[in-house]
C-alpha positions as CSV (number, residue, x, y, z in Angstrom):
1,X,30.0,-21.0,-21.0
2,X,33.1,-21.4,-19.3
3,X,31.3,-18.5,-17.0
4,X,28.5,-20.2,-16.1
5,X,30.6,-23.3,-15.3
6,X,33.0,-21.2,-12.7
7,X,29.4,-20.1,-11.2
8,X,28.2,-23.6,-10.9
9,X,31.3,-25.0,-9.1
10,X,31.3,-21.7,-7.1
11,X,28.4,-22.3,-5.7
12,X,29.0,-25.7,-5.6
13,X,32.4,-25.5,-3.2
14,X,29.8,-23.1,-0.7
15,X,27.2,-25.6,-0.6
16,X,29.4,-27.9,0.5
17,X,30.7,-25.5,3.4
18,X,27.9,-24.7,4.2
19,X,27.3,-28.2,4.9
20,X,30.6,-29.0,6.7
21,X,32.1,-27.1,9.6
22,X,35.4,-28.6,8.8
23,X,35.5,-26.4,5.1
24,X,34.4,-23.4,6.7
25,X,37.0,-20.8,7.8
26,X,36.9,-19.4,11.0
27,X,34.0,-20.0,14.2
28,X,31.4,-17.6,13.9
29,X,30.5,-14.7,16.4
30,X,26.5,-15.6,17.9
31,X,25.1,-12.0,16.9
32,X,26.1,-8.3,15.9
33,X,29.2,-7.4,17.9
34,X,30.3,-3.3,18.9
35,X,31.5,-1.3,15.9
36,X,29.1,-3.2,13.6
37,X,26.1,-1.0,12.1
38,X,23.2,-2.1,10.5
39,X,22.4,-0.8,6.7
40,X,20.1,-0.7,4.2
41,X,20.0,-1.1,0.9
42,X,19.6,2.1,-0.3
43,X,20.3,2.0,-3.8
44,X,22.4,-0.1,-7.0
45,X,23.4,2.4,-9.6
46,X,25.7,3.5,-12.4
47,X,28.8,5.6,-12.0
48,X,28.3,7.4,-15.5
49,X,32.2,8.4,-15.8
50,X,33.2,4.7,-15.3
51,X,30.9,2.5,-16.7
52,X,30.6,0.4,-13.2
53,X,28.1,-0.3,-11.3
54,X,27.7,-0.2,-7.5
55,X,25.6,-1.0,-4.3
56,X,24.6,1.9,-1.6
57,X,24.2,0.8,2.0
58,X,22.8,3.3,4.2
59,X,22.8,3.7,7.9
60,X,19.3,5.1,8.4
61,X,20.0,6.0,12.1
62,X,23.3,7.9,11.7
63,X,22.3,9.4,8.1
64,X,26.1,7.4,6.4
65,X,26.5,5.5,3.2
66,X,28.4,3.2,2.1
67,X,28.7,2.7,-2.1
68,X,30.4,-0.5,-3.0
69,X,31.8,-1.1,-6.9
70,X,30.0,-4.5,-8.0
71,X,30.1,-6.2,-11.3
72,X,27.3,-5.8,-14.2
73,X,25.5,-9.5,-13.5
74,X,25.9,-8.8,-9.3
75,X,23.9,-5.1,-9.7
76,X,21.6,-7.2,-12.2
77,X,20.8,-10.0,-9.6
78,X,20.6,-7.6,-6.4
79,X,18.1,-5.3,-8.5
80,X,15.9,-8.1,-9.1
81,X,15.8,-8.9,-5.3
82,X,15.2,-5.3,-4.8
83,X,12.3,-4.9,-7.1
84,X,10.7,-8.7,-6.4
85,X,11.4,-10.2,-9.7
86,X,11.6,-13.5,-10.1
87,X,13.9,-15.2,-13.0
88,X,12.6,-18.5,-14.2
89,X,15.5,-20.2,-13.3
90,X,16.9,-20.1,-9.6
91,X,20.3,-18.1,-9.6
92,X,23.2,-19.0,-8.3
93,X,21.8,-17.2,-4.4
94,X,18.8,-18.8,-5.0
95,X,20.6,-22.1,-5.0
96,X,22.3,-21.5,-2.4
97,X,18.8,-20.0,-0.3
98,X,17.5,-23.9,-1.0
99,X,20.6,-25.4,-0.1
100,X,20.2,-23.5,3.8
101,X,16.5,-24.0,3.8
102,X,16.2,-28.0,2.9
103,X,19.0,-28.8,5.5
104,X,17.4,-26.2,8.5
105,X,19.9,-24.0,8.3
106,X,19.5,-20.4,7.9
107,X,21.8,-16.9,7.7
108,X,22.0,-15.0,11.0
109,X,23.4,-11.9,9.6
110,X,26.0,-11.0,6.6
111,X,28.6,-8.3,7.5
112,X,31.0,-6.1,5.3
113,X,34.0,-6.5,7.6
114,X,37.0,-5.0,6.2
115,X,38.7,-3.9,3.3
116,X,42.3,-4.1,1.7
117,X,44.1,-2.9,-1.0
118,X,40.6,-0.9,-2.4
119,X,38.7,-4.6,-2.3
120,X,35.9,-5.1,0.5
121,X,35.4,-8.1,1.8
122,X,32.5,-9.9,3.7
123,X,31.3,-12.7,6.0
124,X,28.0,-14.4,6.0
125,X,27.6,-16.1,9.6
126,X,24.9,-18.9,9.9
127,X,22.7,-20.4,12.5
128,X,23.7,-23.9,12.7
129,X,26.7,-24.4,13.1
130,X,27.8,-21.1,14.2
131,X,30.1,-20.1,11.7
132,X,31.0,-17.1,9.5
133,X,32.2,-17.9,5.9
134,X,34.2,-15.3,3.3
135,X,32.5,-13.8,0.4
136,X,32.2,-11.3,-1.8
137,X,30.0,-8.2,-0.4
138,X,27.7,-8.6,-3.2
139,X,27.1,-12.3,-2.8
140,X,26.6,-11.7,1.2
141,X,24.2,-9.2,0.3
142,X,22.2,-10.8,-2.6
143,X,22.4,-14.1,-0.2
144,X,20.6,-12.0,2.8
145,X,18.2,-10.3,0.8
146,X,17.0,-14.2,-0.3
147,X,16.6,-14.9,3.0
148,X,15.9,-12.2,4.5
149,X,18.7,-11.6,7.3
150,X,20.2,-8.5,8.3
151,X,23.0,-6.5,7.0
152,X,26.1,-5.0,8.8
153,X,28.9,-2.8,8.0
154,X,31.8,-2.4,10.3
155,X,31.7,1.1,11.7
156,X,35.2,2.4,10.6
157,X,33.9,1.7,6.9
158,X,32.2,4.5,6.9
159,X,35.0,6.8,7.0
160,X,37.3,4.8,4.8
161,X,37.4,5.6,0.8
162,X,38.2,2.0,-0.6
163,X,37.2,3.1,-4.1
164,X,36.1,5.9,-6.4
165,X,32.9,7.5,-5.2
166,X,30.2,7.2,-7.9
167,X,29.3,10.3,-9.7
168,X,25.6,9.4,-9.7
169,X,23.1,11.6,-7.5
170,X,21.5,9.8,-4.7
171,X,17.4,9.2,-5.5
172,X,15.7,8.9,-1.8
173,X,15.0,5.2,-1.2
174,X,17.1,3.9,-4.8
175,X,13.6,2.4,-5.8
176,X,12.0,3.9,-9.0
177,X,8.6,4.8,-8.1
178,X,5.6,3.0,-8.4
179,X,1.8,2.8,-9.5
180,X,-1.0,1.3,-8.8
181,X,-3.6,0.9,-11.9
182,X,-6.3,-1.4,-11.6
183,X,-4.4,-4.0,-9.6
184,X,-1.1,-3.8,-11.9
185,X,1.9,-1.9,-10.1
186,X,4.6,-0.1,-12.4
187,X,7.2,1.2,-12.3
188,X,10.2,3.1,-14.3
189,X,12.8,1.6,-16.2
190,X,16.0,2.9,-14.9
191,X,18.7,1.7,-16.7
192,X,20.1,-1.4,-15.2
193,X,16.5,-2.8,-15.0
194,X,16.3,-1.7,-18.5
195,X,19.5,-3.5,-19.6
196,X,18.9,-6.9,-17.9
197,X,15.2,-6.7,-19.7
198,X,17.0,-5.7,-22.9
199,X,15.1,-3.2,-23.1
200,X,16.2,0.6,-23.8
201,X,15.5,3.1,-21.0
202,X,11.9,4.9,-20.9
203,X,11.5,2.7,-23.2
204,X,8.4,1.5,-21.6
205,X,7.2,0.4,-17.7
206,X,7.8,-2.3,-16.0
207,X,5.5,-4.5,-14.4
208,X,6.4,-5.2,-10.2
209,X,3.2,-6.8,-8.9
210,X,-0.2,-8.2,-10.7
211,X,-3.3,-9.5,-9.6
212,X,-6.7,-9.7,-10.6
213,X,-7.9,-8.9,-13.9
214,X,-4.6,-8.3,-15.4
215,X,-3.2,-11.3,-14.1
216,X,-6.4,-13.8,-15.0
217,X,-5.4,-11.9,-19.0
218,X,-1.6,-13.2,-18.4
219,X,0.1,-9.9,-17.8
220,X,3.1,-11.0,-15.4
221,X,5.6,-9.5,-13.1
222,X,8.7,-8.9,-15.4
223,X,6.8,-7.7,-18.5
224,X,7.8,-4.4,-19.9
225,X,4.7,-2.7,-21.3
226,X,5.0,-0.6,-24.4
227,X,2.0,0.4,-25.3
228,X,-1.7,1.0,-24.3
229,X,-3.6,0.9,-27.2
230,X,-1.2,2.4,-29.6
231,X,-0.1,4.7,-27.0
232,X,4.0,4.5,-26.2
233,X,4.8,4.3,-22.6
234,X,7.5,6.1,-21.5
235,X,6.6,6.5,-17.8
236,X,4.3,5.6,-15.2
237,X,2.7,8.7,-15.5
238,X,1.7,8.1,-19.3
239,X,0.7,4.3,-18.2
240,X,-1.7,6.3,-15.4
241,X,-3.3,8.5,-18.3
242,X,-3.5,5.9,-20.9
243,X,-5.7,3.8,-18.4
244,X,-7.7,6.3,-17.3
245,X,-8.7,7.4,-21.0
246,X,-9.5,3.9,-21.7
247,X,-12.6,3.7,-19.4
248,X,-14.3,0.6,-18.6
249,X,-13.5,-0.6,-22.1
250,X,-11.1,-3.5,-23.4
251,X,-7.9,-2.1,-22.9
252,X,-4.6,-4.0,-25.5
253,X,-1.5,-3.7,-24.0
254,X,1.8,-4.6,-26.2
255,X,4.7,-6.3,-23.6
256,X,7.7,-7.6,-23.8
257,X,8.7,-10.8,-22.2
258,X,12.3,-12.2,-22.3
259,X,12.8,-10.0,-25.4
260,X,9.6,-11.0,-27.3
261,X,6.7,-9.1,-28.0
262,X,3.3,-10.2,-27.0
263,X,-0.7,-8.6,-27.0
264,X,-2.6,-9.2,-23.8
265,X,-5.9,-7.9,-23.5
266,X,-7.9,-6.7,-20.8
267,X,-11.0,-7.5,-21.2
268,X,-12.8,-5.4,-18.8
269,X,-16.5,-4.6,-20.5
270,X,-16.7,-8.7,-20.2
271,X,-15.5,-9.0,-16.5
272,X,-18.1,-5.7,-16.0
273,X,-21.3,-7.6,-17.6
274,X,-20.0,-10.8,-15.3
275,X,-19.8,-8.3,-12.2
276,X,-23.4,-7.3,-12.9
277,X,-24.3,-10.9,-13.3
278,X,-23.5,-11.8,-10.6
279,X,-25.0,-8.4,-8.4
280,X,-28.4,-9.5,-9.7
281,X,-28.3,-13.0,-9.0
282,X,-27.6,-11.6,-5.1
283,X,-30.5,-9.4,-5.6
284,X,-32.4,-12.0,-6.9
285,X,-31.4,-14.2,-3.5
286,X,-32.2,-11.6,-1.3
């Protein structure tokens, strides 16, 4: 509780800088300055001997990464914005996305600036008024992602080991894969998507993007699927094959949303008689 409280008020106190150039902390710089770089995010993973969880920037130009240490619910909230998923109640960035947006304002650019006794720090600099305000990296980044601003890391960065380097081996672009069946688009559950779902890893795939069929059914981004008719999905690869056996029949899929199981069914030999409706009443017109 108390928590959720110290979140509130947090964002809270930035609102209200955000509002005021007189609580802000120093005057902003217009626009990227020498010796910045701009990044990607590249990946949020798990160091496996610690326990912790981090954030990779990557400078796609010059080939460098950057891995940050972030806490559990920071990887957790980044990861969503990574992979498009929508909570059903605004998070604390998402709070402070509405706060910009409903006032006119908007973020120029967030940098990682500096860091000091093995703890980076960050600056997110806004439009109007041109200001840059301190924060946590993983708040700046989070923050941009919302709205869509570019990242920055200060060039000497690169070079300078502020913390442990994860253990974990990079994985291209940091995205699981996806797959595209009949209008649904899966993907793996790594295991900090599968521990914010509460799920347990493999245990299942998780839904990105829906449309169509799937979605008229009320499959939705978010859901973990478990099964396809009886079958256990353990990747998108099973998902692929369980679909494809299925033919143009009724397909039951077993998902989990927020930690409860539900059956959605995809009635397909229904919306196939409709389709043929519907080809000869054009035939018939013509």
């Amino acid at each position: 509780m108390w928590r959720r409280r110290g979140t509130a008020l947090a964002a809270a106190a930035l609102a209200l800088a955000l509002l005021s150039p007189a609580c802000t902390r120093h005057a902003g710089r217009g626009g990227p300055v020498p010796g910045e770089v701009r990044v990607e995010i590249a990946n949020v993973g798990l160091d496996n001997d610690s326990g912790a969880h981090y954030v990779q920037l990557e400078d796609p130009a010059g080939r460098r990464t950057l891995q940050i240490l972030i806490g559990d619910e920071e990887a957790r909230v980044i990861m969503l914005e990574m992979h498009g998923v929508k909570p059903d109640r605004p998070l604390t960035h998402d709070l402070l996305r509405e706060v910009l947006e409903q006032t006119g304002n908007r973020v120029r650019r967030v940098v990682i600036s500096g860091v000091r006794n093995h703890v980076y720090y960050a600056e997110v600099f806004l439009h109007r008024p041109q200001v840059g305000l301190d924060c946590r990296p993983s708040d700046a980044i989070a923050l941009a992602m919302a709205m869509d601003a570019p990242i920055y890391v200060a060039d000497d960065l690169f070079h300078t080991p502020a913390a442990p380097a994860p253990h974990e081996a990079r994985t291209g672009s940091g995205l699981p894969p996806t797959l595209t069946v009949d209008e649904i688009v899966v993907q793996n559950l790594n295991p900090a998507l599968a521990h914010y779902f509460g799920a347990a890893p493999s245990n299942g795939v998780l839904v990105a993007e829906v449309s169509g069929l799937a979605a008229r059914a009320g499959l939705t981004s978010g859901d973990i699927v478990t099964e396809v008719d009886r079958r256990e999905m353990h990747t998108i690869s099973d998902f692929a094959l369980a679909m494809a056996d299925c033919g143009r029949r009724d397909i039951r899929l077993s998902v989990m949303r927020r930690r409860q199981p539900r059956i959605v069914t995809l009635e397909r030999e229904r919306s196939s008689r409709v389709g043929d409706r519907d080809d000869s009443r054009h035939a018939a017109a013509r």
